[in-house]
Every structure is written in C-alpha cells, then in structure tokens.
C-alpha positions in Angstrom: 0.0 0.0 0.0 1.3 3.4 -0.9 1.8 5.5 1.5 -0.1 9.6 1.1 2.0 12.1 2.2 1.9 15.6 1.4 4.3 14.8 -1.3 2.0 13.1 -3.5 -1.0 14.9 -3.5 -1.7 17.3 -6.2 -2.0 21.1 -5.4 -4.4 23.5 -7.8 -3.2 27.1 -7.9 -6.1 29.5 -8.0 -5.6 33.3 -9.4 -7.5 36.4 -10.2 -6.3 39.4 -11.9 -7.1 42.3 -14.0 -5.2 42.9 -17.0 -4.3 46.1 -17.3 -1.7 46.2 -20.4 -2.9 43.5 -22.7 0.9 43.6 -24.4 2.5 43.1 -21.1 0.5 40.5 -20.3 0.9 39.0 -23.6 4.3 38.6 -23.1 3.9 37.1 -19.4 1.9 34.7 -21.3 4.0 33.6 -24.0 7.0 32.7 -21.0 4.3 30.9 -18.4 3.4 27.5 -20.2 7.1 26.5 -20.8 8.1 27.0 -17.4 5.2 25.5 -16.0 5.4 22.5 -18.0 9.5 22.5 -16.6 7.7 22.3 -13.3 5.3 19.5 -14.0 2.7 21.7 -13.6 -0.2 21.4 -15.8 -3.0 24.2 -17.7 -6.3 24.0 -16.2 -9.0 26.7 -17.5 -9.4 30.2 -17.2 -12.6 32.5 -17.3 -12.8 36.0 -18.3 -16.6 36.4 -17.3 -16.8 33.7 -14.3 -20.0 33.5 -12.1 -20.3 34.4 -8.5 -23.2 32.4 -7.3 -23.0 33.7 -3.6 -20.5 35.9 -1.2 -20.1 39.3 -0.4 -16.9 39.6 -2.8 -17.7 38.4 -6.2 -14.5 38.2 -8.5 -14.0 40.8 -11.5 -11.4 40.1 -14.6 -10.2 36.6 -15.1 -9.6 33.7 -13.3 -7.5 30.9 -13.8 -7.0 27.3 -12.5 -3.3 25.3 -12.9 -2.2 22.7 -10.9 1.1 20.9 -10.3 1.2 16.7 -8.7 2.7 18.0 -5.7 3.6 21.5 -3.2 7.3 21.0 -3.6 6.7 21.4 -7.7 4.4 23.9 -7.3 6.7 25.7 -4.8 10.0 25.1 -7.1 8.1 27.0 -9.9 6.9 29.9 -7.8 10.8 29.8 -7.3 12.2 29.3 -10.1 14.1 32.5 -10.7 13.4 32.2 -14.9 9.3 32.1 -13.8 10.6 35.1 -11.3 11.8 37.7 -14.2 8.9 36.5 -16.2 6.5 37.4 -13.8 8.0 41.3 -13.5 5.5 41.3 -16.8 2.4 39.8 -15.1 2.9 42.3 -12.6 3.7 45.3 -14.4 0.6 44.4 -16.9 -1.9 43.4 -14.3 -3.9 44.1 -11.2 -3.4 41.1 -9.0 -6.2 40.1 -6.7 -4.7 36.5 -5.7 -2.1 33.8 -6.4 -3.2 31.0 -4.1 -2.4 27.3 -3.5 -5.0 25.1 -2.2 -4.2 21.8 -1.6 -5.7 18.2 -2.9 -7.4 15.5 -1.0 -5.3 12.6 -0.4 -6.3 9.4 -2.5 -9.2 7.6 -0.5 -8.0 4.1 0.4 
C-alpha cells in the first residue's frame, strides 16, 4: 500500500487578476506554459466572465486554474528565478487580486 503524504497529493493554484496592459500581459503569457510545463505543472481553465453564485466579494477580470502533482513542484516554480523575471511582466501588466495554492485530497483508500 502506498503511502499519502503531502508529497503526493496534487496542489491546484487559483488566481484572479485584472489585465491592465494586454501587451505586457501577452508577453507574461507567452513565458508561463514553458516553465510550468519544466515544473510538471499542468493548464487547467481560465474565465474571463466567471460566475459568482454567492459571497459578499464576487471576483471581477479573469480567473485561472493550474495545478502541479505536488507543493514542492508547485513551490520550485513559484521559485524558479526564470518564472521570477517572467513574472515582473504579469505584474507590471496586471492588477493582481490572488495567487493562491490550495491543496488536494489525499487518494481515498
């Protein structure tokens, strides 16, 4: 029986942002999807016009979904000082309202 540590359970990164300077951003995203795919990390879905169905904070601008098999991949990339430079363009072309990493449920036995 395998054992589940935190090693092997996935992680999904959740963001929402405003883009500001569509150029800037284009750039940002013309870097991302190599260095995520370095990582292990893998493309969910985004949303441009996503639907709040309750809460007192309803997200504007888009959201996006990635996930990576484990934290330690998913922290190696938010380290990785090549995603680090590229993201000086994310920043400088968006309005960032969260990068955040939620984690997966263990596989069930």
């Amino acid at each position: 029986m395998k054992e589940t540590t935190m090693s092997n359970v996935p992680v999904f990164l959740l963001v929402n942002l405003v883009v500001q300077d569509a150029a800037e951003y284009r750039t940002y995203e013309k870097g991302f999807f190599p260095i995520l795919k370095r990582h292990g990390g893998e493309f969910v879905t985004y949303d441009d016009h996503a639907l709040n169905f309750e809460g007192a904070a309803p997200r504007s601008g888009r959201m996006i979904i990635f996930k990576f098999p484990s934290e330690e991949q998913a922290r190696q990339w938010y380290g990785d000082p090549e995603y680090q430079a590229l993201s000086e363009h994310r920043r400088a072309g968006t309005h960032l309202e969260f990068l955040t990493m939620v984690r997966g449920m263990a596989p069930r036995a």
